[in-house]
C-alpha positions as CSV (number, residue, x, y, z in Angstrom):
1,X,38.2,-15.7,15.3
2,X,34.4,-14.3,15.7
3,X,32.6,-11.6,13.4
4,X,31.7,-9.7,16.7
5,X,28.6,-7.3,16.4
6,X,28.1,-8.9,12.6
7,X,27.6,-12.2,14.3
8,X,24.8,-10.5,16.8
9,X,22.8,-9.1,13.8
10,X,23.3,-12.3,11.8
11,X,21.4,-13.8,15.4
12,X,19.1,-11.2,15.6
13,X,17.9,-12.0,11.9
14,X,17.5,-16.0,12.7
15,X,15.1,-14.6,15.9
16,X,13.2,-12.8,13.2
17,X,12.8,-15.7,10.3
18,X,11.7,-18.4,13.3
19,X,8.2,-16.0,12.9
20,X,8.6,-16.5,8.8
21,X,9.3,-20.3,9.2
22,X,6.1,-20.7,11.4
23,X,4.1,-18.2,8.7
24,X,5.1,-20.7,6.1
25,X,4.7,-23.7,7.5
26,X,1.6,-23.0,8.7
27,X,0.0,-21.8,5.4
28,X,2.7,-23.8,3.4
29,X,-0.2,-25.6,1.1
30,X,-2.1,-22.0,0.5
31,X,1.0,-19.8,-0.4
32,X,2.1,-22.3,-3.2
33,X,-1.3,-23.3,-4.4
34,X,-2.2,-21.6,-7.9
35,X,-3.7,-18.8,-6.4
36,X,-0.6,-16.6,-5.9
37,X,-2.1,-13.4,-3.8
38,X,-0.5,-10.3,-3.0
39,X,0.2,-12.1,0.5
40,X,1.7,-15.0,-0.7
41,X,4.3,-13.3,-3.0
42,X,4.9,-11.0,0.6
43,X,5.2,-14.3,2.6
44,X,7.4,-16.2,-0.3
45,X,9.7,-13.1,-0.9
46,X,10.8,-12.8,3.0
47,X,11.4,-16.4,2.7
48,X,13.6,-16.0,0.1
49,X,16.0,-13.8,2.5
50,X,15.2,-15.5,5.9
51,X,15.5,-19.4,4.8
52,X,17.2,-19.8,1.5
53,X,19.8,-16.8,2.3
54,X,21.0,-18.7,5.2
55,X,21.3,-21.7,3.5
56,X,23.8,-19.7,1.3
57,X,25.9,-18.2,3.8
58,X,26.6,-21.8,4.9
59,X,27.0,-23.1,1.3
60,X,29.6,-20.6,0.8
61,X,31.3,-21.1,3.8
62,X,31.5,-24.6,3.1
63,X,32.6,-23.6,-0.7
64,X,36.0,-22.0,1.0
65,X,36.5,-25.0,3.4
66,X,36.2,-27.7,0.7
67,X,39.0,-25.4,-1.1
68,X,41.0,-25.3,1.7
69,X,41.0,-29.2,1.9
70,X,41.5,-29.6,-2.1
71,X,44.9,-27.5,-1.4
72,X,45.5,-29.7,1.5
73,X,45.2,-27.1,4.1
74,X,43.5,-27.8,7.4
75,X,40.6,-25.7,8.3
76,X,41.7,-24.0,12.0
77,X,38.4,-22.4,13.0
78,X,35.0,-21.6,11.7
79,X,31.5,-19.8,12.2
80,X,28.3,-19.8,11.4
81,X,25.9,-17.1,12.3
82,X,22.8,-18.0,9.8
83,X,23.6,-14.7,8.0
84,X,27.3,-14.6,8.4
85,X,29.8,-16.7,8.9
86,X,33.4,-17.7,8.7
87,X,36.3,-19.8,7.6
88,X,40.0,-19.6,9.4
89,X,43.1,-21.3,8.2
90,X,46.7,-20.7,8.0
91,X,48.3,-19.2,4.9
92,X,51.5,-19.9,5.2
93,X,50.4,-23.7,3.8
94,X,49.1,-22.2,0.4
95,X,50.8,-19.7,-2.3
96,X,50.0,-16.0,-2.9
97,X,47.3,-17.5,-6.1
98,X,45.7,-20.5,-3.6
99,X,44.7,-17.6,-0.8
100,X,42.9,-16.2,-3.6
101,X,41.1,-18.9,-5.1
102,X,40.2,-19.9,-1.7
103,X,38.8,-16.5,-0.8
104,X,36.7,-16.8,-4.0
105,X,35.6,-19.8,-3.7
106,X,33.1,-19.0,-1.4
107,X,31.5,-16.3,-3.8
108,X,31.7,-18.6,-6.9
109,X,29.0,-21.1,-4.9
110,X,27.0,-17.7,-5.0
111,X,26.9,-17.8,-8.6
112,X,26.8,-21.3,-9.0
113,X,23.7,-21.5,-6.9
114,X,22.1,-18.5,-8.5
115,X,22.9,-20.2,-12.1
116,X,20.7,-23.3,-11.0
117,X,17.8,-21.2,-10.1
118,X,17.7,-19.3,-13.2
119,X,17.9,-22.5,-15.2
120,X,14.9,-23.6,-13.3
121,X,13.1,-20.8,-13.5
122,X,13.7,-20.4,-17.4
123,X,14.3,-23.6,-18.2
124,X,12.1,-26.0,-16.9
125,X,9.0,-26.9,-19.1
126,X,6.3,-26.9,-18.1
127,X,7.3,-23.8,-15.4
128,X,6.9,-24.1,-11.8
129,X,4.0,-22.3,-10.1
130,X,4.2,-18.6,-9.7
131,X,5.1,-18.9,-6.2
132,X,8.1,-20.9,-6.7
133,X,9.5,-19.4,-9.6
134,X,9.2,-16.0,-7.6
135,X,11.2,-17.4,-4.8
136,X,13.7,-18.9,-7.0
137,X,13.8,-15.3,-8.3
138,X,14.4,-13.2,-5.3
139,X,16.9,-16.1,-4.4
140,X,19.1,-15.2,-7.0
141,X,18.8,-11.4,-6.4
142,X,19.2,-11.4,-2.2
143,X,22.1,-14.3,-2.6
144,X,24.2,-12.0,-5.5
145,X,23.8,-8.6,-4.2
146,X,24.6,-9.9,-0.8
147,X,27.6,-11.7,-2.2
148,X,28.8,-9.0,-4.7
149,X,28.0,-5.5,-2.7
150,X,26.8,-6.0,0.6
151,X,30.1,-8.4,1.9
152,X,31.9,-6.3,-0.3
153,X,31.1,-3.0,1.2
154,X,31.1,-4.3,4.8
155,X,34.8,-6.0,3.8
156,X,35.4,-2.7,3.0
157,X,34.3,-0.4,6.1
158,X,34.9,-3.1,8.8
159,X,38.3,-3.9,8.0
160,X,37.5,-7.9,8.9
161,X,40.2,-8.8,6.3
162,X,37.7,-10.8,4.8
163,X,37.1,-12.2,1.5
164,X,37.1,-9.4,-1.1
165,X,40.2,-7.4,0.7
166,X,41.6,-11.2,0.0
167,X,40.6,-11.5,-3.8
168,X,41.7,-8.1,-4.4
169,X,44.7,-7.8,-2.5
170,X,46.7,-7.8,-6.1
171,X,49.5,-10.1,-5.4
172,X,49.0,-12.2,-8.2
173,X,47.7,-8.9,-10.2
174,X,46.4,-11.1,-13.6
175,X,44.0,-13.4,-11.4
176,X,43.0,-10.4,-8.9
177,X,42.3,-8.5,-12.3
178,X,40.3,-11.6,-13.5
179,X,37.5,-11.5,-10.5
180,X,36.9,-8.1,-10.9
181,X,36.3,-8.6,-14.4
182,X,33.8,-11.6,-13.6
183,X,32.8,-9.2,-10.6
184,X,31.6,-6.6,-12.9
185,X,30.2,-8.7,-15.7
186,X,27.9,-10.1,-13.2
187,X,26.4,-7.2,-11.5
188,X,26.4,-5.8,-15.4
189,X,23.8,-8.6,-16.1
190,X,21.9,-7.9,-12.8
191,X,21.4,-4.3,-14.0
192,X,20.3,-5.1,-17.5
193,X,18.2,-7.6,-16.1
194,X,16.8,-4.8,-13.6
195,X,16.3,-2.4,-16.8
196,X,15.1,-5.0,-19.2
197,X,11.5,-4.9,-20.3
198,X,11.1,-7.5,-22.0
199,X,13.2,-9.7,-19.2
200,X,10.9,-7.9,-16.9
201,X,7.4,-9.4,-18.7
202,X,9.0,-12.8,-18.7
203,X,9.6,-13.0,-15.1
204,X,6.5,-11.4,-14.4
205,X,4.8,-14.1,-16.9
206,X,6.5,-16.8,-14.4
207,X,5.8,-15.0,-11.0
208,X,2.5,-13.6,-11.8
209,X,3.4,-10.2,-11.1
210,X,3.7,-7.0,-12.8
211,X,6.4,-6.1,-15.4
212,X,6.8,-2.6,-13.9
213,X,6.7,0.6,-15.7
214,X,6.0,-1.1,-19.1
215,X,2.5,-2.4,-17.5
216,X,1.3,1.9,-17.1
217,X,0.7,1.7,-21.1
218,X,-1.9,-1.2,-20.6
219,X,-3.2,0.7,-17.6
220,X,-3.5,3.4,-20.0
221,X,-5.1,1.7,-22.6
222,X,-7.8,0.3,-20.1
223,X,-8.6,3.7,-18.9
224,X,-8.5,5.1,-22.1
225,X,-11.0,2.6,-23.1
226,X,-14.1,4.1,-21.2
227,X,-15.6,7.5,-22.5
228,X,-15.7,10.2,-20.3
229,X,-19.1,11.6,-18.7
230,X,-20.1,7.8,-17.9
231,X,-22.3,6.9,-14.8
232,X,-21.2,6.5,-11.6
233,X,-21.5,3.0,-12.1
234,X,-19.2,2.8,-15.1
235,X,-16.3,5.0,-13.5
236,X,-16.5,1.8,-10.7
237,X,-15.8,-0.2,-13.3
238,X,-13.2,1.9,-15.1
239,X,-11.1,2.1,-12.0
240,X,-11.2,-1.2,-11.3
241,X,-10.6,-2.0,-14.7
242,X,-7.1,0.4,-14.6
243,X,-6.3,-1.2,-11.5
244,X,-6.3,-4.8,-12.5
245,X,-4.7,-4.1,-15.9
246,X,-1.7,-2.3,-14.3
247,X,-0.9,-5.4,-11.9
248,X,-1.5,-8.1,-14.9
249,X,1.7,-9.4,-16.4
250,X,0.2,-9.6,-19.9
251,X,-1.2,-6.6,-22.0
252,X,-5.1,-6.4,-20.9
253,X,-7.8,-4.8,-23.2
254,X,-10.8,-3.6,-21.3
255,X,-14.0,-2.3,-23.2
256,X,-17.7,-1.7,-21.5
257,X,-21.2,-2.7,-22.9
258,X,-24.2,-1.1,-22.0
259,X,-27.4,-3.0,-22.3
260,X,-31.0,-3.0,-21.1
261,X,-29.7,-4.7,-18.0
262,X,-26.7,-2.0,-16.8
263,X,-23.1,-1.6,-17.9
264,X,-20.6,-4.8,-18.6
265,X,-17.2,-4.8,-18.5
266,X,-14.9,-6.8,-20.5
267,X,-11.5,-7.4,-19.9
268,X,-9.4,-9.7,-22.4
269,X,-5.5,-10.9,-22.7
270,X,-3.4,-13.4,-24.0
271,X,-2.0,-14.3,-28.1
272,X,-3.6,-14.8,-31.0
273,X,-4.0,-18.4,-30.4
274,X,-5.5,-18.1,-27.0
275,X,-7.9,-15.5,-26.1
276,X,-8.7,-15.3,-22.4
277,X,-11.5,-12.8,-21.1
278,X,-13.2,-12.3,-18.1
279,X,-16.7,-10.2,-18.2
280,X,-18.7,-8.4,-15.0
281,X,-21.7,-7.2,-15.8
282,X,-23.7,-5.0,-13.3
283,X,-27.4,-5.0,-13.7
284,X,-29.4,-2.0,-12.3
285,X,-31.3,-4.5,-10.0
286,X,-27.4,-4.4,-7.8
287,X,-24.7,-6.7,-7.4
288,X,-22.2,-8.1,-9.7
289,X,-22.0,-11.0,-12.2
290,X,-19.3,-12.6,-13.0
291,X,-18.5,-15.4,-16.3
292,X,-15.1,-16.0,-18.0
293,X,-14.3,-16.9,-21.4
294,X,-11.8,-19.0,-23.6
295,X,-11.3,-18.4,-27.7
296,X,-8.9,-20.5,-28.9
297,X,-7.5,-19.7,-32.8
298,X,-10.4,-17.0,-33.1
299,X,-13.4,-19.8,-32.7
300,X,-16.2,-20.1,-30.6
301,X,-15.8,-18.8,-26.9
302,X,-15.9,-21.6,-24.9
303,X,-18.4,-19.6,-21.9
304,X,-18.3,-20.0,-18.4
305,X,-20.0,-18.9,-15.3
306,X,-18.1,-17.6,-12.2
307,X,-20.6,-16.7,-9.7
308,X,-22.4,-13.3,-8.5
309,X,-21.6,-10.8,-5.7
310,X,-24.4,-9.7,-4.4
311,X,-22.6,-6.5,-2.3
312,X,-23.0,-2.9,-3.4
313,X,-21.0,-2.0,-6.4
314,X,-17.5,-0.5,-4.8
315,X,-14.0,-0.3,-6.7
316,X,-12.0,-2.1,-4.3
317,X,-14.2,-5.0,-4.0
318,X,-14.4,-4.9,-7.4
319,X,-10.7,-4.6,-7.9
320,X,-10.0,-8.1,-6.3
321,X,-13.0,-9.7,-7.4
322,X,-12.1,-8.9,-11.0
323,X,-8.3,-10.1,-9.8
324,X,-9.5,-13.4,-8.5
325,X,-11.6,-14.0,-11.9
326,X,-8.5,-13.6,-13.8
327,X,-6.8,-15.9,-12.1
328,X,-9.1,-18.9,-12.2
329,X,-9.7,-18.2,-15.9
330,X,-5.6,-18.2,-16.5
331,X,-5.9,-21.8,-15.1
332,X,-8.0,-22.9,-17.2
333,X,-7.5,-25.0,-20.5
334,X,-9.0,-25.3,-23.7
């Protein structure tokens, strides 16, 4: 039994994440460092489909085989692709309920799987690096989907006779009628999850990313924070500002000082018990100076320099310079 032009796609995509493998492994220390860029999180996200998706499809397979055995069934032919695969046996060894189980089996190591990176992602104190947690994350959303809409879907169209038309063939209607409840409860949680706000802060907290549309407010608030009619000089520094705010995973409050020595902006986040701020003040001499700052419980910043740019004063240089600031002052502890 083969999977025909499935298993030449499934090839094709194991030509394309050789390139990814080499990516990571060649910049393996730099994309899972504490300095979790915009190219990192690209690099760790098509890892998450071209390495660890594999890994699942063979885990799943090997989830209806060890079924198979635990019925004491023999295992007549199988496949692997990377990203598809197969298991063949003969039914006539197992009851109408064992073909189901065994068809399902392969999708409950899905879930399982997806269950253990969520408990590490959430669970684990203290939490992994951005990086990891983000490909923990896409893990669990590639590996479901592709378990619980793309197989089903291509079950449907390709009329393989695969798992799903298996699990819901409704010969033993109350266990049939049980996956599908499961089935939907799942992709229930995936949407809410989706939907979620505040779910959507906490995994942006973990991954370093952005919550999504609830970030616009504090993107708001940053722009809202500079008077209009300012200096060319300050609009830099307002767009910049709005820029970096949006992309933050916590709420950011920017405000700008003007001194004898130019405009300084002044962006802050973080609790009550932990104030975090990073300030870039540019002089009228030219370039851009850079100092972050701690305030634990409302005491005392604790005031540090981070170095000067001595280029011309432009919004995306600006943009990631303010970006990189950020993230050395997140690192740092009291």
């Amino acid at each position: 039994m083969g999977l025909g032009p499935f298993a030449l796609i499934s090839l094709f995509y194991v030509l394309i994440g050789a390139r990814v493998v080499f990516q990571l492994f060649r910049g393996f220390r730099q994309t899972f460092d504490r300095n979790f860029t915009q190219e990192d999180r690209a690099l760790v996200d098509q890892a998450a489909f071209f390495i660890l998706l594999p890994i699942t499809v063979a885990l799943h397979e090997l989830g209806h085989a060890a079924t198979i055995w635990l019925y004491g069934g023999d295992v007549l032919d199988w496949g692997f692709y990377g990203f598809a695969g197969y298991v063949a046996f003969d039914p006539r060894q197992f009851s109408d309920a064992q073909e189901i189980v065994i068809a399902a089996a392969g999708t409950l190591v899905n879930v399982l799987l997806a269950g253990i990176a969520l408990a590490l992602v959430f669970l684990k104190r203290p939490p992994f690096r951005a990086a990891i947690n983000e490909l923990l994350i896409q893990f669990v959303w590639i590996s479901l989907l592709n378990a619980l809409v793309v197989y089903p879907v291509l079950d449907l169209i390709s009329g393989l006779n695969g798992d799903w038309t298996q699990m819901y063939s409704f010969t033993v209607p109350a266990l049939s009628l049980t996956i599908l409840v499961m089935h939907i409860l799942v992709l229930a949680a995936l949407f809410w999850a989706w939907k979620s706000a505040p779910m959507r802060a906490r995994v942006a907290k973990l991954t370093g990313g952005s919550p999504g549309p609830r970030r616009l407010g504090a993107a708001r608030r940053a722009l809202d924070a500079f008077p209009t009619g300012a200096s060319p000089a300050e609009e830099t520094l307002r767009d910049a500002a709005t820029r970096v705010a949006s992309g933050w995973p916590a709420p950011v409050e920017a405000a700008v000082q003007n001194g004898r020595n130019g405009s300084a902006l002044v962006l802050t986040w973080g609790d009550q018990s932990l104030r975090r701020s990073v300030m870039a003040v540019a002089p009228e001499t030219g370039g851009i100076e850079f100092s972050g700052a701690l305030r634990p419980d409302g005491s005392t910043p604790d005031q540090r320099p981070l170095g000067r740019d001595p280029g011309a004063l432009d919004a995306d240089r600006l943009t990631m310079m303010l970006r990189l600031a950020m993230e050395t002052v997140e690192g740092w502890t009291p």
